[in-house]
MARKOLFI-706041 format. One record per residue (C-alpha): x, y, z; residue number from 1; chain. Coordinates in pm, whole numbers, always signed. Example, Ala and Ser with C-alpha at 12.3 -4.5 7.8 and 13.67 -1.06 7.14 Angstrom:
% residues 2
> X, Y, Z, seq, mol
> +1230, -450, +780, 1, A
> +1367, -106, +714, 2, A
***
This chain:
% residues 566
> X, Y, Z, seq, mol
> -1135, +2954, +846, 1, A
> -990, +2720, +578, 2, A
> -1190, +2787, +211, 3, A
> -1331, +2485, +51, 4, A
> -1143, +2245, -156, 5, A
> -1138, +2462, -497, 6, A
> -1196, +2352, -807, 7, A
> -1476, +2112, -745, 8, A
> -1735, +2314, -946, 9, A
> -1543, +2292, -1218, 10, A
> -1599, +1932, -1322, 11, A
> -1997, +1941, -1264, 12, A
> -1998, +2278, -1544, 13, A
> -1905, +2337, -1871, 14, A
> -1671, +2621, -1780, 15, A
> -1366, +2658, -1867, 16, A
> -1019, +2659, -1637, 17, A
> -842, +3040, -1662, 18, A
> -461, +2985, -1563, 19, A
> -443, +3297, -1378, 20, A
> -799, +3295, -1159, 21, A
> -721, +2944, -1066, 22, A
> -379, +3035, -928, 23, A
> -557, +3329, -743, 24, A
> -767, +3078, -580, 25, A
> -500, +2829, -480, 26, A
> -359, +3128, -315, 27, A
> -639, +3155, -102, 28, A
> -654, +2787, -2, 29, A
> -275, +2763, +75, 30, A
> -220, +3090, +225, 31, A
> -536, +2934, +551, 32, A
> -411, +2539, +530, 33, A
> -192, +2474, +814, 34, A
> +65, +2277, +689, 35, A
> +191, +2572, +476, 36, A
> +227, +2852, +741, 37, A
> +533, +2971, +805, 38, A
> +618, +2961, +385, 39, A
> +640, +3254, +210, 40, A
> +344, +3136, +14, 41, A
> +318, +3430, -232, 42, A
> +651, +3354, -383, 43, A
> +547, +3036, -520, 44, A
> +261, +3195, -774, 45, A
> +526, +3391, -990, 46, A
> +466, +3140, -1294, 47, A
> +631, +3264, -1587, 48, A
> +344, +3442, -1815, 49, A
> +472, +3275, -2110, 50, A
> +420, +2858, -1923, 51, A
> +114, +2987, -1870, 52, A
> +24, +3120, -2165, 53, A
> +154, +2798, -2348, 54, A
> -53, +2598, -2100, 55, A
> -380, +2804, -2105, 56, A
> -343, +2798, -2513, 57, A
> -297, +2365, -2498, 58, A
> -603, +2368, -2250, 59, A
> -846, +2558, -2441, 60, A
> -756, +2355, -2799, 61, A
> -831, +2042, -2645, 62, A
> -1169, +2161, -2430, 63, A
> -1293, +2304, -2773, 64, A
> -1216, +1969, -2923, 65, A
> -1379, +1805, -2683, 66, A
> -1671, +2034, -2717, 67, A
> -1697, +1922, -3025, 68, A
> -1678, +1563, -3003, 69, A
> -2002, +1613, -2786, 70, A
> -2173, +1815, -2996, 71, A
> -2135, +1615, -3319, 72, A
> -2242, +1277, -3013, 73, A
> -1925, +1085, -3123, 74, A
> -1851, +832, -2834, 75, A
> -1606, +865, -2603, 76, A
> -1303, +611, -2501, 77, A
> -1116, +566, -2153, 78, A
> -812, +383, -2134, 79, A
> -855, +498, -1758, 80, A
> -1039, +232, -1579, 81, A
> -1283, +448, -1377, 82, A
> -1458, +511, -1728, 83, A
> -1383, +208, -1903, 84, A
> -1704, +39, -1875, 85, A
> -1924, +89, -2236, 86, A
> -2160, +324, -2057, 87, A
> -1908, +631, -2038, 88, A
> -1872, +590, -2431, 89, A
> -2244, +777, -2423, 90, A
> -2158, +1166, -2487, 91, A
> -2325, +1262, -2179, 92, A
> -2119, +1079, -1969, 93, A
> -1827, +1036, -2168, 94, A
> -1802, +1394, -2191, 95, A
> -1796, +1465, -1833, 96, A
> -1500, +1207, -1746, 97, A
> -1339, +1362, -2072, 98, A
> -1343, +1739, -1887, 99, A
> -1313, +1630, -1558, 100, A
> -989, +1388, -1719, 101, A
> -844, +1731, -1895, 102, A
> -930, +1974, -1580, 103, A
> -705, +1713, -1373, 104, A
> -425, +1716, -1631, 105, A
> -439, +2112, -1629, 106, A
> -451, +2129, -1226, 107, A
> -152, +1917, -1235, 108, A
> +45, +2055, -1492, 109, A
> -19, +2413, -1317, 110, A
> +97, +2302, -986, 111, A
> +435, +2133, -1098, 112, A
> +477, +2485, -1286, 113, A
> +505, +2627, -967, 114, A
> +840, +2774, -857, 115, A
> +849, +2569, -488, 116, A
> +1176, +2557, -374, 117, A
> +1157, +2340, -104, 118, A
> +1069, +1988, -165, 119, A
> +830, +1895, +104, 120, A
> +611, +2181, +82, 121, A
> +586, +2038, -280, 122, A
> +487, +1691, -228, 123, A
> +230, +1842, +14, 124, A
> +59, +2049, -233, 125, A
> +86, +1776, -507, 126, A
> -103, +1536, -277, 127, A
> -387, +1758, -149, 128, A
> -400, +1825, -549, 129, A
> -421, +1431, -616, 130, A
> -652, +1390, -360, 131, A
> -877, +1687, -435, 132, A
> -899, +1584, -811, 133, A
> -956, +1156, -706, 134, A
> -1225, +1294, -490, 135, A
> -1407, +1476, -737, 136, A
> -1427, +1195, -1000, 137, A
> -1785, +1195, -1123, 138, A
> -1796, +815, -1107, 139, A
> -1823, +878, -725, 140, A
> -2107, +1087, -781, 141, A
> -2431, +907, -812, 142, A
> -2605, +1198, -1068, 143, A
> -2313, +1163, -1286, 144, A
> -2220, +766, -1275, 145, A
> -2441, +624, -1535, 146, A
> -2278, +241, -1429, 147, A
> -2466, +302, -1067, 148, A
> -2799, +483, -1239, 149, A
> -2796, +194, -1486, 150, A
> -2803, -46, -1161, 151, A
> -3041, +202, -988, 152, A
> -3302, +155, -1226, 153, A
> -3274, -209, -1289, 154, A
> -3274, -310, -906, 155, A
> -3569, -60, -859, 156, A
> -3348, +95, -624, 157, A
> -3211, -222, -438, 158, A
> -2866, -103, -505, 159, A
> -2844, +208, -320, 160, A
> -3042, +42, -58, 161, A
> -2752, -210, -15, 162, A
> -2524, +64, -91, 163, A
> -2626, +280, +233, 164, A
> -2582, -8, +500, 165, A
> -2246, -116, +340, 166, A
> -2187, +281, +407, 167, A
> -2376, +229, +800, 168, A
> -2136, -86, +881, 169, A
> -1795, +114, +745, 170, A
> -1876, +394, +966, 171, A
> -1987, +147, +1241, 172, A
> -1622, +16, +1192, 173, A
> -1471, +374, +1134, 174, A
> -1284, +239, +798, 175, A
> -1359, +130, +482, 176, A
> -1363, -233, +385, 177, A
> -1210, -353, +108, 178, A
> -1308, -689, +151, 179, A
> -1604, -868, +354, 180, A
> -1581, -873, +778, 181, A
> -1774, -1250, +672, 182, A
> -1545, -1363, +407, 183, A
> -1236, -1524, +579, 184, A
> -1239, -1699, +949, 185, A
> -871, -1681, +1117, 186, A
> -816, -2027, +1216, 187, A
> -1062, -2164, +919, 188, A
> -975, -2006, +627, 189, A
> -676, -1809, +683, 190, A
> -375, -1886, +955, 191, A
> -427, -2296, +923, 192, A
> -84, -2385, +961, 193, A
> -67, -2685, +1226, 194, A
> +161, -2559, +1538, 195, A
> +115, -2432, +1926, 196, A
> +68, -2144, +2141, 197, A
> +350, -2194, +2373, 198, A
> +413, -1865, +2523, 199, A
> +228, -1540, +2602, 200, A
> +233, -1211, +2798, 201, A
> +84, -879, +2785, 202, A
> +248, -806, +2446, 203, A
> +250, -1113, +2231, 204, A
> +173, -1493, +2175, 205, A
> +485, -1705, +2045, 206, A
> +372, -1999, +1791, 207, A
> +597, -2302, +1719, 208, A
> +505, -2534, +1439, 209, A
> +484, -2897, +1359, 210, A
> +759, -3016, +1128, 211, A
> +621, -3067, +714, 212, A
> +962, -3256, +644, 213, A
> +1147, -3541, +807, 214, A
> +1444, -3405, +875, 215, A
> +1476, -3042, +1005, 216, A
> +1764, -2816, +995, 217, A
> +1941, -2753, +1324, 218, A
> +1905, -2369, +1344, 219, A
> +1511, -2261, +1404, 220, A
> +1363, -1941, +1236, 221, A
> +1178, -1663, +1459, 222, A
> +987, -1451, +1279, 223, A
> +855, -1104, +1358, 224, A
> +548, -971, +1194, 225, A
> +470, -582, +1195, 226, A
> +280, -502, +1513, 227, A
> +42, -324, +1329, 228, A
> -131, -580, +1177, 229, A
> -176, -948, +1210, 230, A
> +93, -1211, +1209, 231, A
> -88, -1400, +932, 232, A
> -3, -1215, +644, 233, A
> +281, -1475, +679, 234, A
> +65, -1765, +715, 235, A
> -238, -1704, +475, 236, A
> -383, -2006, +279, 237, A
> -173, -2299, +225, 238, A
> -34, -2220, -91, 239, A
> +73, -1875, -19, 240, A
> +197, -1933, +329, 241, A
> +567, -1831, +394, 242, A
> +550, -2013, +700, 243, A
> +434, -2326, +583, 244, A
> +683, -2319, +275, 245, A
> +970, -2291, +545, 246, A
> +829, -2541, +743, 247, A
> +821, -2782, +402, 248, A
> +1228, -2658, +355, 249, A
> +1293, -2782, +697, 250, A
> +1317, -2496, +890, 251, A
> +1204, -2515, +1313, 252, A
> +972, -2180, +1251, 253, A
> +867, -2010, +1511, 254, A
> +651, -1658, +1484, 255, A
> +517, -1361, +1764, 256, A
> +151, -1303, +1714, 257, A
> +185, -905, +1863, 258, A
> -173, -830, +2024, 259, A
> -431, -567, +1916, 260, A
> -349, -313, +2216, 261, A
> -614, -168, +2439, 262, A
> -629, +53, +2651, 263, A
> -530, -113, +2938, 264, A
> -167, -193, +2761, 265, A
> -142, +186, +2660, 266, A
> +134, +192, +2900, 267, A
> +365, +1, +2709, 268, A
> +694, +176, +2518, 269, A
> +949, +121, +2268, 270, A
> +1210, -57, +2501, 271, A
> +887, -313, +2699, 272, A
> +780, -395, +2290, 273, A
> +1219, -503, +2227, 274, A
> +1281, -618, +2628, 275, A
> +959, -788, +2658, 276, A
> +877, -856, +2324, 277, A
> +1124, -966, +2107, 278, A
> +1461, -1039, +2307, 279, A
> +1202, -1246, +2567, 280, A
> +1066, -1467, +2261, 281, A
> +1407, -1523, +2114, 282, A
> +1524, -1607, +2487, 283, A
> +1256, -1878, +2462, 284, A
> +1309, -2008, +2100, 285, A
> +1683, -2047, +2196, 286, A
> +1593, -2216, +2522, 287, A
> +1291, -2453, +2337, 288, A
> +1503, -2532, +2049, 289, A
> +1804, -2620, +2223, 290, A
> +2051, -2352, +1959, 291, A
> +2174, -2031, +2032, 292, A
> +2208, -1916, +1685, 293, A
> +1879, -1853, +1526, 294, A
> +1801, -1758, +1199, 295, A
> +1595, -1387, +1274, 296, A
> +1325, -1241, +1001, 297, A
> +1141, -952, +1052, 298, A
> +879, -783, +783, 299, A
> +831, -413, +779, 300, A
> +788, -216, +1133, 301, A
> +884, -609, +1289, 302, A
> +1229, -568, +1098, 303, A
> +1275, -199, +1298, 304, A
> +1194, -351, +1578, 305, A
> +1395, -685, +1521, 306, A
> +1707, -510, +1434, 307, A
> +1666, -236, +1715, 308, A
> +1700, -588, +1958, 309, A
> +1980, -748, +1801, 310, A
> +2180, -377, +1826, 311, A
> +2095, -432, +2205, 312, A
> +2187, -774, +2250, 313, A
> +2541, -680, +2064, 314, A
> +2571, -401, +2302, 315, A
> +2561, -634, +2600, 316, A
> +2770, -880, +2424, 317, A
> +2530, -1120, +2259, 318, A
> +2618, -1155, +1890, 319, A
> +2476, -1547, +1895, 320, A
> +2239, -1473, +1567, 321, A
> +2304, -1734, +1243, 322, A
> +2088, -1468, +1005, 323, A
> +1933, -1174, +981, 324, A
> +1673, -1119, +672, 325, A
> +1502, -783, +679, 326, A
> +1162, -810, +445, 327, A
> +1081, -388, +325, 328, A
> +1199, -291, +658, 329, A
> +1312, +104, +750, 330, A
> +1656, +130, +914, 331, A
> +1742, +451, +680, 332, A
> +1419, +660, +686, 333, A
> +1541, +957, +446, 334, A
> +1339, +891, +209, 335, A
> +1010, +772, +387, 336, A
> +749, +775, +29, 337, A
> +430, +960, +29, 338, A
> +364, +911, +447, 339, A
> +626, +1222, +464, 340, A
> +331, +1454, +372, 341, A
> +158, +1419, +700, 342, A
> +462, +1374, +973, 343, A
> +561, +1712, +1093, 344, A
> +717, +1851, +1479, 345, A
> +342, +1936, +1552, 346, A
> +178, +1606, +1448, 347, A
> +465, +1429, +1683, 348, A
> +409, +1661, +1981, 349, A
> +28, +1646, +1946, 350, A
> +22, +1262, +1991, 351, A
> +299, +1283, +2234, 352, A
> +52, +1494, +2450, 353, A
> -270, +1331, +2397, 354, A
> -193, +939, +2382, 355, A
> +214, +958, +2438, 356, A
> +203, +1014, +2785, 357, A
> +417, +1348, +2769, 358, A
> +227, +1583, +2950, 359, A
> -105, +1385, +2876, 360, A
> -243, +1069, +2948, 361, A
> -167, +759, +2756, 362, A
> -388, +579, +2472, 363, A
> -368, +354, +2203, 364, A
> -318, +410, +1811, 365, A
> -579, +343, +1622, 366, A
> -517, +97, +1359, 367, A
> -815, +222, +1176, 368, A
> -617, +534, +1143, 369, A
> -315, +427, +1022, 370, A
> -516, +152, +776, 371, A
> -727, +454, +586, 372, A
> -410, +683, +611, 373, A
> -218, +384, +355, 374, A
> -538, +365, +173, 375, A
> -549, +728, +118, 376, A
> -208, +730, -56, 377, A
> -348, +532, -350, 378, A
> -699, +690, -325, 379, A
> -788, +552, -691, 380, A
> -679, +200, -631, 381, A
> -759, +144, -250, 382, A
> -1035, +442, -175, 383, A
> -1282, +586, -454, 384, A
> -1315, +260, -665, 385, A
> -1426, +122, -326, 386, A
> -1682, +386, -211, 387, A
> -1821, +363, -603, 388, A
> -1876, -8, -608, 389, A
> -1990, -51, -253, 390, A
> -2203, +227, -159, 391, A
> -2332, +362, -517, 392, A
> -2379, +59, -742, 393, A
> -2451, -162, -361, 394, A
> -2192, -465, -499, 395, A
> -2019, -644, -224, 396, A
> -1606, -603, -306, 397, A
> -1430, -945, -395, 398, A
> -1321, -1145, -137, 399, A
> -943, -1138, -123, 400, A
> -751, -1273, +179, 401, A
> -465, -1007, +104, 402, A
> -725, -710, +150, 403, A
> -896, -910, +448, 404, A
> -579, -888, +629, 405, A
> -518, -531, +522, 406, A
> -872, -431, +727, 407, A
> -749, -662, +996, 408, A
> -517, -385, +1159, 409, A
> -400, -396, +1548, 410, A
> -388, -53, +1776, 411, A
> -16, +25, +1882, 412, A
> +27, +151, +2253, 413, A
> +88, +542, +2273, 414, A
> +416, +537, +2415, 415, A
> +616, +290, +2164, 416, A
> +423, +437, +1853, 417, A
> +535, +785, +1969, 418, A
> +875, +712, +2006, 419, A
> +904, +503, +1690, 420, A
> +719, +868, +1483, 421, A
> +976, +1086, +1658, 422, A
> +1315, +870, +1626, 423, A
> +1253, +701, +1316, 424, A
> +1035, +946, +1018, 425, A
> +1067, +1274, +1202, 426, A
> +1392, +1245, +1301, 427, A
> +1582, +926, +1123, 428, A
> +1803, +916, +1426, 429, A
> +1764, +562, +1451, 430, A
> +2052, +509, +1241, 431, A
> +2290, +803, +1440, 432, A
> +2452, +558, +1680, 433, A
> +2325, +797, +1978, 434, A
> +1971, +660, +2082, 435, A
> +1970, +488, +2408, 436, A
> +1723, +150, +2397, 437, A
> +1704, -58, +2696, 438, A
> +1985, +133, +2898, 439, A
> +2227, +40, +2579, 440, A
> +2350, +302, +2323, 441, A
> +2214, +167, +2032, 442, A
> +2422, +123, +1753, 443, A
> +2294, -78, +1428, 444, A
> +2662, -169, +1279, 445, A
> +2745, -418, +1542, 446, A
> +2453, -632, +1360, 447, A
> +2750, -829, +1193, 448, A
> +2525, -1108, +1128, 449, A
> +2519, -1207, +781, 450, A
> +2195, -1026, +588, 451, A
> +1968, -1073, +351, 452, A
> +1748, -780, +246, 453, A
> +1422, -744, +8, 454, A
> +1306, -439, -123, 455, A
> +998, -437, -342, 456, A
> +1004, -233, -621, 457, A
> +631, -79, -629, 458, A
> +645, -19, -238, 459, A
> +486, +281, -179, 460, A
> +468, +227, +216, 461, A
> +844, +80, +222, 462, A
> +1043, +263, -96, 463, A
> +1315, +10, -190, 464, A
> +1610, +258, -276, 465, A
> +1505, +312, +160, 466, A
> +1518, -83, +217, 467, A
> +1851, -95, +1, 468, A
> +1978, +205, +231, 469, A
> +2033, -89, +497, 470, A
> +2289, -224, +340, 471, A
> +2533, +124, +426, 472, A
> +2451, +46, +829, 473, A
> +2498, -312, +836, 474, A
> +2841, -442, +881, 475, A
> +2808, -778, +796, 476, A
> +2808, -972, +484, 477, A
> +2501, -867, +298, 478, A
> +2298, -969, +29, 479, A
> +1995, -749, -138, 480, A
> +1721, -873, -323, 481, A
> +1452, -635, -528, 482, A
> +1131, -794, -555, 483, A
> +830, -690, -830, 484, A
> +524, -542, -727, 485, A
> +427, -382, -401, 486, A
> +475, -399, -14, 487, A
> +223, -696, +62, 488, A
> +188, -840, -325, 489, A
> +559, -837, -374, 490, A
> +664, -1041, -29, 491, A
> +399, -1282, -67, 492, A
> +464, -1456, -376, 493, A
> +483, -1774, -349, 494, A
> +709, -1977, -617, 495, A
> +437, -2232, -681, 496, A
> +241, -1934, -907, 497, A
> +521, -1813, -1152, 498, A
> +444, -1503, -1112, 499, A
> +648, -1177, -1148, 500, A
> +1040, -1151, -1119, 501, A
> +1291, -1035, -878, 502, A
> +1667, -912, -919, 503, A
> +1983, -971, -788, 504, A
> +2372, -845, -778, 505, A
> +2606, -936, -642, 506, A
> +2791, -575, -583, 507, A
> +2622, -350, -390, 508, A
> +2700, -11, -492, 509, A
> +2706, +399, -302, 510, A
> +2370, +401, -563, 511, A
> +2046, +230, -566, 512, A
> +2011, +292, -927, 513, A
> +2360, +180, -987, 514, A
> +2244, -161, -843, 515, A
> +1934, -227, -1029, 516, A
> +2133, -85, -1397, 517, A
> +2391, -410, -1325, 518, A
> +2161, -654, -1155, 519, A
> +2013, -932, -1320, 520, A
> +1659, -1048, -1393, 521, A
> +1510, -1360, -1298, 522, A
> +1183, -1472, -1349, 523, A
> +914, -1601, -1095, 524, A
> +970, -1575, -687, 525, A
> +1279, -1455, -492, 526, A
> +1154, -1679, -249, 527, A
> +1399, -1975, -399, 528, A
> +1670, -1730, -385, 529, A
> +1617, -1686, -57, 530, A
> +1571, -2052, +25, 531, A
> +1858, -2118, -79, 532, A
> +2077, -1860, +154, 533, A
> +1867, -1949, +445, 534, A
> +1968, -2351, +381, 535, A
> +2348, -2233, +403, 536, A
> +2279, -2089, +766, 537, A
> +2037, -2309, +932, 538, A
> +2313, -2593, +1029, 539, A
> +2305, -2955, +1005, 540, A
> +1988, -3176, +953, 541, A
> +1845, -3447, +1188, 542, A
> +1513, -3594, +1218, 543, A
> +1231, -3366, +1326, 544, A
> +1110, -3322, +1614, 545, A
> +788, -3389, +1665, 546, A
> +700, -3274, +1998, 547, A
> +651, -2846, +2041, 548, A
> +717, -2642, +2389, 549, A
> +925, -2790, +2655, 550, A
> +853, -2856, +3041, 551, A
> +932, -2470, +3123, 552, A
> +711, -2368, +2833, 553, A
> +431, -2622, +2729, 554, A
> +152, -2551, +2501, 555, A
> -123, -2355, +2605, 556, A
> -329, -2359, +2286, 557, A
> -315, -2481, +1891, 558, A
> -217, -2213, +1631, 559, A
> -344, -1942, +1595, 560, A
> -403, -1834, +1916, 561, A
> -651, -1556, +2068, 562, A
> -454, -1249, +2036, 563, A
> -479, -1295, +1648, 564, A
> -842, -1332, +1670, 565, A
> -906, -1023, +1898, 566, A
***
């Protein structure tokens, strides 16, 4: 039997931390977790007496002082924003974020003290220590939140009331929202771009657009969302649709809307998702557009998957691609960010068995799952602060399209999700030149497409110096962008908004760091940047067309389709 997160009853007393009994009882704990068995667990308490001595002696100077500070009721001040709000400057209050802020610190400081050798037995303890200390915040415990007892009282006890059937409709949903199921309509408010269903199968819708310029360029763009989540993270509201800013360039876009997966497409693997999927809807964007060479973007998993087709197609001799532009997309997955923590040879066989179809039957992939795993790797940011406004305090989150679409998360079928956990973060062999795909040994340097790649440098999902890693397997002429901010708010930025700043060099160096220390600043979107490479490869301009489909493929239904709306 696993012992109880420790620590917890430390931050609702007034008792001290002792160096030496608290490493006794992470003993305990890590000597009955699971994903420590096998380590020679002991070794990794011989702390040098004299760290700890130094950091029992810091602790117990600063818990005095604080004891002090509440005695003599001088207020308290939070440059965290879990505490920021006046309230916590009360010494009650204040002084139990001010322990609970210096137990955390302590815990922390302990840990990294540790003597672990290896690196991901490290990052494992360091993130059930980050998530053991974010869940124990007291402004996620009603008694000790005086924001949500202040609201308490004044709504006579409306709040929690709210508070408890926000809590009933997330576990209806088996996630937590971050933003409204009512806010945004798909089709009304969100995906409004004008354009036409005009293929679908078991796997995926392909859109085509109407032209937003008079002329168009000669080459058309196919896009290829991640399939797990919704296409229109690429086609939000007007202003901050990529889509529609391509369309307004002159770019022919067209885009695969991947469906949310049931059970009765559990069957479907790795090779039907590239076969099926995304060499049949560039078949049909060559053969509606009339041009052989398109420009190709993929985003995230859809870049995997994008470039894992093209390697195929060059293996049976079809190297007909203008562009390739890879937006925080894995080729290299060595260094795969926080997600590491949880991807082991028994998490991979387990789902092999139960939804892979290895010795099991075959399911779907929750999206939920994977949704409230990302979540959980910012738990301050995208968790607590969540279940503390909702569910204590009863307030209904802000409605933002970009967390909308976040809790708008597709199921992936058990066979193609299994493959893509074994080849690509357990065992980065994607990249090895061995894996067969689609009866072709798949080899990612014959993409000798020209290439433009975006990192983002706050990705936590998609770590850049892993997105700039691309640019030592591609063969072609290359060009690699770093965006600001993070994987969603660092893609879509649209130019119109002046926000942030981006980076670019020209050399592209054995080093990611080597890049960045040469490359130069610029302020506002890399979108324009990237504008401007695409114009060079789309061809010659003519008047738009103005009619979508053709007679073998006519449209079925406008944009956006069902599949996005399921």
């Amino acid at each position: 039997m696993i012992p109880q997160q420790p620590f917890s009853q430390y931050w609702t007393s007034n008792t001290p931390f002792n160096a030496n009994a608290t490493l006794q009882q992470l003993r305990l704990w890590l000597s009955a977790h699971p994903w420590f068995k096998g380590h020679d667990v002991d070794a990794w308490f011989n702390v040098p007496s004299e760290t700890l001595s130094e950091l029992q002696s810091e602790y117990n100077q600063q818990w005095v002082s604080l004891g002090q500070q509440l005695i003599t009721r001088q207020p308290f001040a939070f440059s965290d924003r879990r505490f920021a709000n006046d309230k916590w400057s009360e010494p009650l209050f204040g002084s139990i974020a001010a322990y609970y802020l210096l137990n955390s610190d302590f815990l922390l400081r302990l840990v990294n003290a540790m003597p672990i050798d290896a690196d991901k037995p490290r990052r494992r303890l360091l993130y059930l220590m980050e998530q053991t200390i974010a869940a124990c915040a007291p402004s996620n415990f009603l008694a000790s939140n005086p924001e949500a007892l202040h609201k308490m009282f004044e709504t006579q006890g409306a709040s929690l009331y709210t508070g408890m059937l926000h809590l009933a409709s997330d576990m209806r949903e088996g996630k937590l929202r971050q933003c409204d199921k009512g806010d945004f309509t798909v089709g009304v408010d969100l995906a409004t771009t004008p354009g036409e269903v005009i293929y679908e199968n078991e796997q995926f819708q392909l859109l085509q657009y109407y032209p937003m310029a008079d002329t168009q360029y000669q080459r058309p763009v196919l896009i290829v969302p991640p399939s797990i989540n919704k296409y229109y993270i690429l086609d939000m509201r007007p202003e901050t649709s990529l889509v529609r800013h391509l369309l307004e360039q002159g770019h022919p876009v067209f885009i695969m809307s991947w469906r949310n997966f049931s059970q009765e497409q559990s069957h479907i693997t790795w090779d039907d998702q590239i076969q099926d999927g995304i060499i049949n809807a560039l078949e049909i964007t060559r053969e509606i557009s009339g041009e052989r060479h398109v420009n190709c973007v993929g985003y995230c998993v859809g870049g995997t998957l994008l470039s894992t087709a093209l390697a195929v197609l060059a293996a049976r001799g079809d190297r007909d691609i203008s562009s390739l532009t890879l937006l925080a997309t894995f080729l290299d997955f060595k260094n795969t960010g926080q997600i590491d923590v949880f991807v082991d040879e028994e998490l991979v066989a387990y789902r092999e068995r139960t939804i892979g179809g290895q010795g099991g039957p075959t399911g779907v992939f929750r999206g939920e799952d994977m949704g409230n795993t990302f979540s959980m790797l910012r738990p301050n940011e995208l968790w607590w602060n969540y279940t503390s406004e909702k569910y204590l305090k009863g307030e209904k989150p802000a409605p933002l399209d970009l967390l909308f679409w976040n809790n708008d998360s597709t199921n992936l079928p058990g066979p193609m999700y299994c493959w893509y956990l074994r080849h690509t973060y357990l065992q980065n062999d994607l990249k090895s030149g061995d894996l067969e795909c689609c009866g072709e040994r798949l080899d990612l340097r014959a993409l000798t497409m020209p290439a433009y790649l975006v990192g983002t440098k706050e990705d936590h999902i998609v770590p850049w110096d892993s997105a700039y890693a691309s640019t030592k397997l591609l063969a072609g002429e290359k060009r690699f962008v770093l965006g600001a901010s993070g994987h969603i708010a660092g893609i879509i930025n649209p130019p119109a908004r002046k926000k942030r700043e981006y980076w670019t060099n020209t050399e592209l160096p054995e080093d990611h760091h080597a890049w960045l220390d040469t490359a130069q600043s610029h302020p506002g979107s890399w979108w324009t940047d990237w504008f401007e490479w695409l114009a060079e490869h789309g061809g010659t301009r003519s008047a738009a067309r103005k009619t979508l489909g053709s007679e073998n493929y006519p449209p079925i239904e406008p944009a956006p389709g069902r599949y996005v709306k399921e």
